[in-house]
C-alpha positions as CSV (number, residue, x, y, z in Angstrom):
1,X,-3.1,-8.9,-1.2
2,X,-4.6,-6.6,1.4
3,X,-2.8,-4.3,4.2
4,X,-3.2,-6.9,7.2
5,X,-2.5,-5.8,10.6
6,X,-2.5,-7.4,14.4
7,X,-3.8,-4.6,16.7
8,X,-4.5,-4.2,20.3
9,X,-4.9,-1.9,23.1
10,X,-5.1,-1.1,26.6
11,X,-6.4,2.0,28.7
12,X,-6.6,1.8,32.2
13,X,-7.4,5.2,35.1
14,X,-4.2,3.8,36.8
15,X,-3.9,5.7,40.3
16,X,-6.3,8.4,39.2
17,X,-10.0,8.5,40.1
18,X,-10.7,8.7,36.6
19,X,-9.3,7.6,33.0
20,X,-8.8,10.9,30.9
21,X,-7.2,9.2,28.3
22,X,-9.4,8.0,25.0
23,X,-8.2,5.4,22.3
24,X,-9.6,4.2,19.1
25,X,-8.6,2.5,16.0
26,X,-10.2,2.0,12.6
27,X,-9.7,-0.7,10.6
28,X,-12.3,-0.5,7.6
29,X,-12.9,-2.7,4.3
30,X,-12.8,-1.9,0.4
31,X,-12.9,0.7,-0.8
32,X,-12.0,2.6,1.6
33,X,-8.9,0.4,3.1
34,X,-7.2,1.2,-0.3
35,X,-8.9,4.6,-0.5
36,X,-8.2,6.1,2.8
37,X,-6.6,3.4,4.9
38,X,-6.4,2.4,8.8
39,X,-6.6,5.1,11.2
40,X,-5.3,5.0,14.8
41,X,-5.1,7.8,17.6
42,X,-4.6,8.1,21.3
43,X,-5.2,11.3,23.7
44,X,-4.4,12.2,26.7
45,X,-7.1,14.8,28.4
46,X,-6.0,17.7,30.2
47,X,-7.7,20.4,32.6
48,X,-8.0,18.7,35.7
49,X,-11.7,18.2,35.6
50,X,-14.3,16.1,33.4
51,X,-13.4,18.3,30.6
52,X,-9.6,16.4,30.2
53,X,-12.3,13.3,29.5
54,X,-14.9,14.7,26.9
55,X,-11.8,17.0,25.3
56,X,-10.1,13.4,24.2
57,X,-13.0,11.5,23.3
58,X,-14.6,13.9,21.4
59,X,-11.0,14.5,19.6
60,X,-10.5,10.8,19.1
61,X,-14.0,9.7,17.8
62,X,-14.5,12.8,15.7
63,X,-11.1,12.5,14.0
64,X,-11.9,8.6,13.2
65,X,-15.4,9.2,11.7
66,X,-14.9,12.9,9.7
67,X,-11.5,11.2,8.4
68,X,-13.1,8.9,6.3
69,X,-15.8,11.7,5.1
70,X,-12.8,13.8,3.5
71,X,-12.6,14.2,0.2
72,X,-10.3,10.9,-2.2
73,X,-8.8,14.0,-3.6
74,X,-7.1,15.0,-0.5
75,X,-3.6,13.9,0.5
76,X,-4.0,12.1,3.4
77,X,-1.6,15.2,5.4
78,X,-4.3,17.4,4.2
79,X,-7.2,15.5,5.6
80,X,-5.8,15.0,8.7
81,X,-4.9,18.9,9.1
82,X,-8.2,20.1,8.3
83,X,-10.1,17.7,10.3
84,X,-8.4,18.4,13.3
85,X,-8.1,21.9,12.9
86,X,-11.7,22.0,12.9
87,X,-12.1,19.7,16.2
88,X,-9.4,22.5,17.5
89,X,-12.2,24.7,17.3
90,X,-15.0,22.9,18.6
91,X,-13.0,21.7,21.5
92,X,-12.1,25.6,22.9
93,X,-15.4,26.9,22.2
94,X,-16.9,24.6,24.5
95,X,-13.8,25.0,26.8
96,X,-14.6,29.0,26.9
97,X,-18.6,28.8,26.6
98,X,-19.5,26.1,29.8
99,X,-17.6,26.8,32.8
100,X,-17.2,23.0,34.0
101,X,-15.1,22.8,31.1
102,X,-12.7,25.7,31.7
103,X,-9.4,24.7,30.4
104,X,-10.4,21.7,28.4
105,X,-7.6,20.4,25.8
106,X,-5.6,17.3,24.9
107,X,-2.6,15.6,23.4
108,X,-3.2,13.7,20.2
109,X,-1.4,11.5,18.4
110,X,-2.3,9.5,15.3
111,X,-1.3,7.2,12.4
112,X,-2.6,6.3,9.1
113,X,-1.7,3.3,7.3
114,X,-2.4,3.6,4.0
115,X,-0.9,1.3,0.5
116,X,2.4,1.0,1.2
117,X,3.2,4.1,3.7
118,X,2.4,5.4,6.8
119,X,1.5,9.1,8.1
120,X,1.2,10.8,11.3
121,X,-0.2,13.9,12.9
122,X,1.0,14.7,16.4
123,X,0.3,17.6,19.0
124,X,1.2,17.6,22.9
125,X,3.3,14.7,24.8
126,X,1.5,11.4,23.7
127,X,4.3,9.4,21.4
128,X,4.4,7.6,18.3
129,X,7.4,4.7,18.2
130,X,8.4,2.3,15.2
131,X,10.1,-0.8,16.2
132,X,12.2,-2.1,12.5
133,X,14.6,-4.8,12.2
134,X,15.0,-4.6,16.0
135,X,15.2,-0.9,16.5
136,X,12.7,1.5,18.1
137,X,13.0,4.5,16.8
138,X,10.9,7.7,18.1
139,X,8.8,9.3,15.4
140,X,7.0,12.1,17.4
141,X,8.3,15.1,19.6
142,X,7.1,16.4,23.0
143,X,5.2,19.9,23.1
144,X,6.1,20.6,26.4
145,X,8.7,23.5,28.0
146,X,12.1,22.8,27.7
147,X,12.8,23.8,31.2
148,X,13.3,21.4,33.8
149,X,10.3,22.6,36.4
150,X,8.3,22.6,33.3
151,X,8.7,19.4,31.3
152,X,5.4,18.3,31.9
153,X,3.3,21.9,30.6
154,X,2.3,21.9,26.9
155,X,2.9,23.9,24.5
156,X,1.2,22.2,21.8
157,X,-2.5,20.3,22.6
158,X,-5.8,20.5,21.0
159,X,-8.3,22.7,22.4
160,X,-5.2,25.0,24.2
161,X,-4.9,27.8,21.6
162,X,-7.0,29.1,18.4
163,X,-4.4,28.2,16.1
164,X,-3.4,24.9,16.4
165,X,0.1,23.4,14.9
166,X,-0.1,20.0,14.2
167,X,3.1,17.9,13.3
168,X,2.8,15.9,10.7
169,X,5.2,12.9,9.3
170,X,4.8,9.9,6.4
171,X,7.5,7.0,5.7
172,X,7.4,3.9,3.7
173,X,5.8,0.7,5.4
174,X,7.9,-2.6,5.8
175,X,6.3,-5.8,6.7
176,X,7.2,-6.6,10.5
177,X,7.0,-3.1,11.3
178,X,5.5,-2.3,14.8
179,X,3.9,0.4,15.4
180,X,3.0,1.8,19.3
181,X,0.9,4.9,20.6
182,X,1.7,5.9,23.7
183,X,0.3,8.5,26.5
184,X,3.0,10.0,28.9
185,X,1.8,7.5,31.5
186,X,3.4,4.6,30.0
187,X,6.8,6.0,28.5
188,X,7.5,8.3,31.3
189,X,7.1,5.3,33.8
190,X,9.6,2.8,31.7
191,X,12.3,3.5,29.8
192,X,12.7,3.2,25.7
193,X,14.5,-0.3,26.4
194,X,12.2,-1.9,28.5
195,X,9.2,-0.6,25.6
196,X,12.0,-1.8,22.6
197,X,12.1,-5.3,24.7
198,X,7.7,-5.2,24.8
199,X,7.7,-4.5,21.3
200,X,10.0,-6.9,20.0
201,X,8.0,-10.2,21.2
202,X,5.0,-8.7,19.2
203,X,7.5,-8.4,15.7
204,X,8.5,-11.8,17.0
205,X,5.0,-13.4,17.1
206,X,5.8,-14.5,20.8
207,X,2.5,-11.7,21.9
208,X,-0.1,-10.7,20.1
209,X,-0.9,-7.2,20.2
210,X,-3.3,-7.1,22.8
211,X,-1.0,-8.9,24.8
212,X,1.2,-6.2,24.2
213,X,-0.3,-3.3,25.4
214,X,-1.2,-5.1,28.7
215,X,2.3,-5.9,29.4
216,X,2.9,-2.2,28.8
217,X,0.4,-1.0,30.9
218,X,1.6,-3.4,33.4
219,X,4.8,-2.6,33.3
220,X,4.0,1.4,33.8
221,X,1.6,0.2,36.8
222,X,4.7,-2.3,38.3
223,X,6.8,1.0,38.4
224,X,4.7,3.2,40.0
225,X,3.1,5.5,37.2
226,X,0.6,8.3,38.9
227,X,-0.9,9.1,35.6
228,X,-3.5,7.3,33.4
229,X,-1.9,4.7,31.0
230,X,-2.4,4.2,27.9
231,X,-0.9,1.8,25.0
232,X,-1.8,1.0,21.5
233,X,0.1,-1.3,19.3
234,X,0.1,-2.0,15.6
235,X,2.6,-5.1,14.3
236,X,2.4,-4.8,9.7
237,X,1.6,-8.6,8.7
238,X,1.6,-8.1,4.7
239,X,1.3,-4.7,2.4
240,X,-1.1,-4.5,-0.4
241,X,-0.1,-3.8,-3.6
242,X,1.9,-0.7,-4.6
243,X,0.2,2.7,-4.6
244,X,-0.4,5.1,-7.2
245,X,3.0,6.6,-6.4
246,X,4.4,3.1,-5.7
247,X,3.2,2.1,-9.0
248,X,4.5,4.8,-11.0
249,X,8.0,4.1,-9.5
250,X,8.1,0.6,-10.2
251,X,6.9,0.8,-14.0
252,X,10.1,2.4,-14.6
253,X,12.2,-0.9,-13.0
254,X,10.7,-3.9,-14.5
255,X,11.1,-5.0,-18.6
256,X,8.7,-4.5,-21.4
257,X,7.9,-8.3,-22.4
258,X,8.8,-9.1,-26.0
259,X,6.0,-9.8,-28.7
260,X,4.6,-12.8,-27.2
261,X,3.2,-16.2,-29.4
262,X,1.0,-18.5,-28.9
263,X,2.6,-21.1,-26.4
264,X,5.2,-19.2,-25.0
265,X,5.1,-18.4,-21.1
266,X,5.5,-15.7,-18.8
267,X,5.5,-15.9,-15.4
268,X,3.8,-19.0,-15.7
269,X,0.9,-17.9,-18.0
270,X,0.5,-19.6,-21.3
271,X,-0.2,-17.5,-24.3
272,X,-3.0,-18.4,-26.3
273,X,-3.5,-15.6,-28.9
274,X,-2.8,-11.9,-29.3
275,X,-6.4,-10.3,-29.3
276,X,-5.7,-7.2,-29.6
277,X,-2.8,-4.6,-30.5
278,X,-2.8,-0.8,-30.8
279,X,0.0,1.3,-31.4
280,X,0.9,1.5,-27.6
281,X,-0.4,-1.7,-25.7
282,X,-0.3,-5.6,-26.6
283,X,-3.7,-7.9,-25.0
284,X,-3.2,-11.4,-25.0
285,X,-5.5,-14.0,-23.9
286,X,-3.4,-16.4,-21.7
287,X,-4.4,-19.2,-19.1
288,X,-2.7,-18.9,-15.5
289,X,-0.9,-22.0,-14.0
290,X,-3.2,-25.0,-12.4
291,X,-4.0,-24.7,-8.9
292,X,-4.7,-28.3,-7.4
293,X,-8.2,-29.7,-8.8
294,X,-9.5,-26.5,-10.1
295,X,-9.0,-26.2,-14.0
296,X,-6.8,-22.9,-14.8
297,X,-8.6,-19.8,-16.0
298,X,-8.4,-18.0,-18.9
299,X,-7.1,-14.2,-17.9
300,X,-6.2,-11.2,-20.2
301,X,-2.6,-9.9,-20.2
302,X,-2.2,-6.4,-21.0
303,X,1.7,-4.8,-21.8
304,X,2.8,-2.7,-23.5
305,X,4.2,-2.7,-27.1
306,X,7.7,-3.7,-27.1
307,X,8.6,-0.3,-29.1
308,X,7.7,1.7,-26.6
309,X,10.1,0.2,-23.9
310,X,12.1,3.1,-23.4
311,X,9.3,5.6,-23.1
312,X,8.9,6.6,-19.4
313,X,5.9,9.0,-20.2
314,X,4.0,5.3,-21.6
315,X,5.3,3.4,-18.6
316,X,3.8,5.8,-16.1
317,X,0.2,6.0,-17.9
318,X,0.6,2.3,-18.2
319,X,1.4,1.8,-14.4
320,X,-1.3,4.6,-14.3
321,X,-4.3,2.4,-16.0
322,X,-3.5,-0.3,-13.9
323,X,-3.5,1.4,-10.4
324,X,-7.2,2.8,-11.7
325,X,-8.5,-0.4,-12.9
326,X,-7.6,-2.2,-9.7
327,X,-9.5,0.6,-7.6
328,X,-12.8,0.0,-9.7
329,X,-14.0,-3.4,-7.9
330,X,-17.4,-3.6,-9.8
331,X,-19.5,-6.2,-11.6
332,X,-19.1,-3.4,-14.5
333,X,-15.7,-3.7,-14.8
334,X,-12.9,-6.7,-15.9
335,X,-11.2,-7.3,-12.3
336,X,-7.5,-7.3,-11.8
337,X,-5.9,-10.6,-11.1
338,X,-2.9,-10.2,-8.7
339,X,0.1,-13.1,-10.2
340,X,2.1,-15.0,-7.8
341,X,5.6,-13.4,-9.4
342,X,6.0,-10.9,-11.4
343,X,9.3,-10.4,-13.3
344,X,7.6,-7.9,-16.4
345,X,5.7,-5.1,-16.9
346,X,2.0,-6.4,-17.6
347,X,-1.1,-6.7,-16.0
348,X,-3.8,-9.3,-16.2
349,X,-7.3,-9.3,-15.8
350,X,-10.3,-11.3,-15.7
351,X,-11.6,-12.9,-19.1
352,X,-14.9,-13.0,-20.4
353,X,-16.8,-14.7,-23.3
354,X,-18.7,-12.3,-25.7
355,X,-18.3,-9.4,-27.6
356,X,-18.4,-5.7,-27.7
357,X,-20.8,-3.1,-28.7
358,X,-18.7,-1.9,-31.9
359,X,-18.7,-5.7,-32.7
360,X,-22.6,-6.4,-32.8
361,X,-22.7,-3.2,-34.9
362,X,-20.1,-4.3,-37.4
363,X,-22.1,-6.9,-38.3
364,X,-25.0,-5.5,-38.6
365,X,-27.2,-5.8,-35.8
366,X,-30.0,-4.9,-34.8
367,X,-30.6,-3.2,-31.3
368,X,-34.4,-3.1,-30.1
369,X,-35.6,-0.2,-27.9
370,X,-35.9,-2.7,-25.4
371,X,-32.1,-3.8,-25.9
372,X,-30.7,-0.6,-26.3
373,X,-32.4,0.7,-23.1
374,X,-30.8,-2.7,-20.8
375,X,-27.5,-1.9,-22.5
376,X,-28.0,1.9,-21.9
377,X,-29.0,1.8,-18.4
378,X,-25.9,-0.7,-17.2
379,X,-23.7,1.6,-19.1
380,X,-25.0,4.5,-17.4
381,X,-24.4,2.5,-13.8
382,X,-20.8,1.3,-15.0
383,X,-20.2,5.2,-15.4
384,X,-21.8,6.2,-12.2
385,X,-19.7,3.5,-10.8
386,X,-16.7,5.5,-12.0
387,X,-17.9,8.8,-11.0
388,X,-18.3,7.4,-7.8
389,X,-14.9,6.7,-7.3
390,X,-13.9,9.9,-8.6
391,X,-12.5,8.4,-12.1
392,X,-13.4,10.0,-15.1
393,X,-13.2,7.2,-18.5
394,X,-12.8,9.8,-21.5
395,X,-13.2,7.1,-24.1
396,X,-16.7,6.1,-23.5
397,X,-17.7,4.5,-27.4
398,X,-19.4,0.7,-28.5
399,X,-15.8,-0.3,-28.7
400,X,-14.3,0.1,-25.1
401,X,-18.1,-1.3,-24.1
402,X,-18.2,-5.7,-23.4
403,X,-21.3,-7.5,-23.8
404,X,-20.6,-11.1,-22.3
405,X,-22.4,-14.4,-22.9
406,X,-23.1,-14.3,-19.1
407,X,-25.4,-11.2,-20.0
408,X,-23.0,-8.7,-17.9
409,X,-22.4,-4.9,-19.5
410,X,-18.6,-4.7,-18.8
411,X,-16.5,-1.1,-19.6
412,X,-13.0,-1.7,-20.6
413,X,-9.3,0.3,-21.1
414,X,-9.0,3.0,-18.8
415,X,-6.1,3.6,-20.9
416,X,-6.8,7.7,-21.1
417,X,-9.0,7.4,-17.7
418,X,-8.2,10.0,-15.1
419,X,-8.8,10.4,-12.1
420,X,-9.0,13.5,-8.7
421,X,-5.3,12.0,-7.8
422,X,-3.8,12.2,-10.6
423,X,-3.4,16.3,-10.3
424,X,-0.3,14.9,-7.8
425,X,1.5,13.2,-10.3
426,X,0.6,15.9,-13.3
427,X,4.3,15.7,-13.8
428,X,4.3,11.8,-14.9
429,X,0.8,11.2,-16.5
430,X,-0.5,13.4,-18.9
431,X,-4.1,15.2,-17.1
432,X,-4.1,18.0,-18.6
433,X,-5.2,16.7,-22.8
434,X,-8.9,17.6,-22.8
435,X,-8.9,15.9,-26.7
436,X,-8.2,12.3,-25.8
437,X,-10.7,9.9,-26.7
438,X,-12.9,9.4,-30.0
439,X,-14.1,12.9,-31.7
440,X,-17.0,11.7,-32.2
441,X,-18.1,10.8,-28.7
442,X,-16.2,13.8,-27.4
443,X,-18.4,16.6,-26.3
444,X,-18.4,20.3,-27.6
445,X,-16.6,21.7,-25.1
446,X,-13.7,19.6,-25.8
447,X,-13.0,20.9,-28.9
448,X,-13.0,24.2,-27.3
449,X,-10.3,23.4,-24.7
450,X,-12.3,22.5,-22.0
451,X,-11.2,19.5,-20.1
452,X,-12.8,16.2,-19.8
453,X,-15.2,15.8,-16.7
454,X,-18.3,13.6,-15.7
455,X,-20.6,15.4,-17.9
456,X,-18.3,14.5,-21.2
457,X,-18.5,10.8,-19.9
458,X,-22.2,11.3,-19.9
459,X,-22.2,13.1,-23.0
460,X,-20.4,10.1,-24.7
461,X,-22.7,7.6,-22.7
462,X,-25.6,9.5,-24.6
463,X,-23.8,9.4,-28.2
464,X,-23.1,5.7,-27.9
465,X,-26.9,4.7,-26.9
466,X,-28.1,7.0,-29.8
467,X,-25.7,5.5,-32.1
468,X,-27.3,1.9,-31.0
469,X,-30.7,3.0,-31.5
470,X,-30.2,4.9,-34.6
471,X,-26.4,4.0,-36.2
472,X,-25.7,7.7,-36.5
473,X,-24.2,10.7,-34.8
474,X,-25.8,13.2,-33.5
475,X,-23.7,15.8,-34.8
476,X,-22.9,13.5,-37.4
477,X,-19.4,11.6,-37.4
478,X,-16.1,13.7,-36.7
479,X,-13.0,13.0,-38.0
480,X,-9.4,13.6,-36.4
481,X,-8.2,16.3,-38.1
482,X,-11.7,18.1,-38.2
483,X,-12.8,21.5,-35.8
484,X,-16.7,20.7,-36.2
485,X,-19.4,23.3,-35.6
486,X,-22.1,22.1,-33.8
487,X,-25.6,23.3,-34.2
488,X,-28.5,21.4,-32.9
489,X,-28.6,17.3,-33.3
490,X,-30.2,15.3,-35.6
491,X,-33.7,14.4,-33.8
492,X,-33.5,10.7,-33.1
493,X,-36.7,9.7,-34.5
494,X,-35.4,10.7,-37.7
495,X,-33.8,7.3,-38.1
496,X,-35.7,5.6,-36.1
497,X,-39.6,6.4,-36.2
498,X,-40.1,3.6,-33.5
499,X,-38.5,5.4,-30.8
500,X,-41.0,6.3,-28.4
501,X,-40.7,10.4,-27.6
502,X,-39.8,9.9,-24.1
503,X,-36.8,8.1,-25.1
504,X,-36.3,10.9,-27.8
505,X,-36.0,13.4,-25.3
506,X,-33.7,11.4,-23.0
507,X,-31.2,11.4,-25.7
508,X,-31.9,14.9,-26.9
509,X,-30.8,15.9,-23.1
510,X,-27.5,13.0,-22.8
511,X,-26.2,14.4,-26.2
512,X,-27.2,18.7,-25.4
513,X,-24.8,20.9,-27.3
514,X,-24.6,23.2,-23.9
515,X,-23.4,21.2,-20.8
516,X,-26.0,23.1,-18.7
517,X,-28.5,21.7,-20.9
518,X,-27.1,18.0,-20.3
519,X,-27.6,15.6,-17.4
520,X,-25.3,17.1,-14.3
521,X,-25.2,13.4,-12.9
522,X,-25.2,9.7,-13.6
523,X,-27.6,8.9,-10.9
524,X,-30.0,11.9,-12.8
525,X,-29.3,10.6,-16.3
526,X,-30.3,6.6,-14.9
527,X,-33.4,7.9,-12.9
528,X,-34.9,9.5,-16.9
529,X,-34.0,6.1,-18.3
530,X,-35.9,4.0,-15.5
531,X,-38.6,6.4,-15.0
532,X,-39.7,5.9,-18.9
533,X,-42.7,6.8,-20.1
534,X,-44.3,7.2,-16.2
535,X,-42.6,10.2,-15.9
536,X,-41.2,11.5,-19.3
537,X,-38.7,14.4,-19.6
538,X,-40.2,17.6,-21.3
539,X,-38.9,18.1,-24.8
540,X,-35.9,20.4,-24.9
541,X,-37.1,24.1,-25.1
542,X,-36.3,25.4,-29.4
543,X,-33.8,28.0,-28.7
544,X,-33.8,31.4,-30.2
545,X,-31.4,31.8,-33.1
546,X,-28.7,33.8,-31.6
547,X,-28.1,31.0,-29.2
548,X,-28.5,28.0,-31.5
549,X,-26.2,29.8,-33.9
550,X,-25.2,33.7,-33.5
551,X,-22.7,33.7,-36.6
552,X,-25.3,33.1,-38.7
553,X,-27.3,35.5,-37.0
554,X,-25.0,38.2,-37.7
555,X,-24.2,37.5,-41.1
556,X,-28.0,37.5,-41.6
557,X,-27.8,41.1,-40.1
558,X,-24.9,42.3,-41.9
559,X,-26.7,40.7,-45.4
560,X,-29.8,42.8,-44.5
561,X,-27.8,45.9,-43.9
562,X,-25.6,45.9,-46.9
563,X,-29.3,45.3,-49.0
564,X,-30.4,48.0,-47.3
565,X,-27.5,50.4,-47.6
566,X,-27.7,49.5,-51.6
567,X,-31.5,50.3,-51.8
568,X,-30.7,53.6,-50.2
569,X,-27.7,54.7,-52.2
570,X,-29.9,53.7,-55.1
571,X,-32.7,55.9,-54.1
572,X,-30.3,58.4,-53.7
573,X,-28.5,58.1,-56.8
574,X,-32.1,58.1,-58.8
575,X,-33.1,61.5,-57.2
């Protein structure tokens, strides 16, 4: 289920000769409903002249488009700070650079709806009210003098000063909540009862919320309001599933299923068979209830082992997994199936016939350059896919790779996955460990300390297409408990005197010792595999000895010394 809103407005000039007041509202789709959320604002001009006008559009439009162009990494407080900080700027430049404009500022006050909770940012005299379970309740505070002559002067307003101070609030959303944004046209000119009464036959369903906001703005006009009026309401229909933070919070509340059999049923799915079971996580195939005439599907439950029940660190990176897997809505990826009820700690996901990677190898298989290349470019776009969305796998190998009947590359268990969020929670999921994952798909660096980033999924992306084409390591297999040394790799065509050089020099470049010798990008890596043999890649550059391997440089050095040294002292010695 999706964040689902009923939202309206109304702006009229009122008694004025012109309407300085500006609102707008944003209501995009996925990814960037779950990613960033809904965005509302209003403003109220100020200066007296056109510049009131351009001061709140230009503050209103500018915060609804450069929000969404902030970074996923940011906390939604910090995007909104920075971006209108930076309007702040803009806006008194022009008020101090074009005379027309002298003066030019504005009140602003917006709301983000995002998952589960809501945040504000707020500056000058507009208002932000929440209407729950039949009270309104006033989230914002006036910027204006506290004396009585001067209630109606700013002290807080974008454009007015260099260094702008911008209030900012969050809370947790409730279904029913009502939202309203306000300019002082409207709440000055009727009271907090008579807006309580508005917004109460909006959470009632009686208005809708366009009907709303003209019944405020006729109201404010009824009783005589002078200024420009201004209204826009926001009623909560139904919330989307829990947040990262939401998620993490509720992994600790629900129960571990026990080892399940096939037949037995929970929440209504039927088990079919255990399919897979590692020392921390149970998968289960299982078949979700009919739904009229359609026949039930067969899903994939995912829990976790019943032994680890009381471990909060596994809940979390459980909860954890599933919160990145439902972000990554891609043809490359199993898709997370929301259940009607759910009364345990699992997730399911879409099933799929076929096998994986690791599977067709175990029995012996044999991949084709022109194979291997299909299965190496789709991997490379199911990892761009995750880069894109600022997810980094960490366990890319033949095993965690799905080749289904339907033809589709599918890349499974972000079990160890991480992603730019997760530095918020560093407290409850582990982000830190740059050695999870496979050794042998882990790249140099890692076994150095360094930590896990695109270019080790890319490295790993390279290792598994060379181990398709050729059933060997690069830097030959690493166990566990081993601290390898890597020199250069094994040349591909080694094993496999078919492989056109081209392609030889694509994996030379995936699988490079030095990350600055690597592919910097998924997009880069795809582009050598598409562009073939049209436009090859040069083969790598044969690097002097003291880079390729300067211990054995110097021990060389010190060999020939002490050989000299002894010639000498026998020279020496026979004079």
């Amino acid at each position: 289920m999706q964040l689902t809103l009923n939202a309206g407005h109304a702006t009229r000039a009122g008694q004025r000769p012109s309407n300085e007041d500006f609102v707008g509202m944003v209501l995009p789709g996925e990814p960037e409903l779950s990613g960033k959320g809904v965005i509302a604002a209003i403003a109220d001009g100020v200066s007296g002249n056109d510049g009131g006008r351009e001061a709140s559009e230009y503050t209103v439009r500018g915060l609804l488009s450069d929000y969404y162009a902030t970074s996923d990494t940011w906390p939604v407080t910090q995007a909104l700070d920075r971006v209108l900080k930076s309007i702040n700027s803009w806006v008194q430049h022009q008020g101090s650079i074009r005379a027309e404009l002298a003066g030019m500022a504005t009140t602003l006050t917006c709301i983000v709806l995002r998952g589960r909770f809501y945040y504000f940012a707020h500056a000058g005299d507009s208002r932000l009210y929440l209407l729950r379970d039949g009270k309104l309740t006033r989230l914002t505070t006036d910027h204006v003098w506290d004396r009585p002559e001067m209630q109606h002067v700013l002290t807080r307003a974008i454009g007015l000063d260099s260094q702008l101070a911008v209030d900012h609030g969050m809370g947790e959303l409730r279904a029913g909540d009502v939202f309203l944004l306000a300019t002082d046209g409207v709440w000055t000119a009727i009271g907090e009862t008579a807006l309580a009464a508005q917004l109460h036959e909006l959470a009632a369903r009686k208005r809708t919320a366009d009907e709303t906001a003209d019944a405020l703005i006729d109201a404010a006009l009824a009783a005589g309001t002078h200024d420009n009026v201004s209204a826009l309401a926001i009623r909560v229909d139904t919330l989307p599933e829990t947040d990262l933070r939401d998620a993490l919070s509720g992994s600790q509340q629900l129960p571990v299923p026990p080892r399940l059999k096939p037949g037995q049923i929970i929440d209504g799915y039927t088990v079919e068979e255990q399919i897979h079971a590692s020392a921390t996580t149970l998968l289960y195939r299982v078949t979700e209830p009919p739904h009229g005439n359609n026949p039930p599907r067969r899903l994939v439950l995912k829990t976790l082992h019943p032994d680890r029940a009381g471990d909060e660190h596994e809940r979390s990176a459980f909860a954890h997994e599933e919160w990145l897997a439902k972000r990554v809505v891609a043809r490359f990826f199993p898709q997370v199936i929301t259940p009607e009820q759910k009364n345990y700690l699992y997730y399911l996901t879409t099933w799929h016939d076929g096998s994986t990677l690791q599977q067709h190898l175990d029995v012996g298989e044999h991949f084709t350059v022109p194979d291997a290349l299909a299965h190496g470019t789709k991997l490379v776009r199911a990892v761009g896919a995750l880069h894109r969305r600022s997810i980094v796998h960490r366990d890319i190998k033949p095993a965690n790779i799905h080749l289904g009947s339907d033809g589709e590359l599918r890349l499974l268990d972000l079990g160890v996955a991480q992603s730019g969020l997760d530095e918020m929670h560093a407290d409850a999921i582990d982000v830190h460990a740059p050695r999870a994952g496979t050794p042998s798909f882990l790249a140099p660096e890692q076994f150095a300390g360094a930590p896990p980033s695109r270019q080790t999924d890319l490295y790993a992306a390279g290792v598994t297409l060379y181990l398709l084409l050729t059933r060997h390591y690069p830097y030959g297999e690493i166990e566990p408990f081993q601290t390898p040394r890597f020199g250069e790799p094994v040349m591909p065509g080694r094993y496999r005197p078919d492989l056109p050089q081209w392609l030889e020099n694509v994996l030379l470049k995936a699988v490079a010792r030095d990350p600055v010798d690597r592919f910097e990008t998924a997009e880069e890596f795809l582009l050598a595999l598409e562009r073939g043999a049209t436009r090859p890649l040069a083969a790598p550059a044969p690097k002097p000895l003291v880079e390729r391997n300067p211990l054995s440089l110097w021990r060389a050095v010190a060999a020939i010394s002490i050989v000299l040294n002894v010639l000498l002292l026998y020279l020496l010695i026979v004079r």
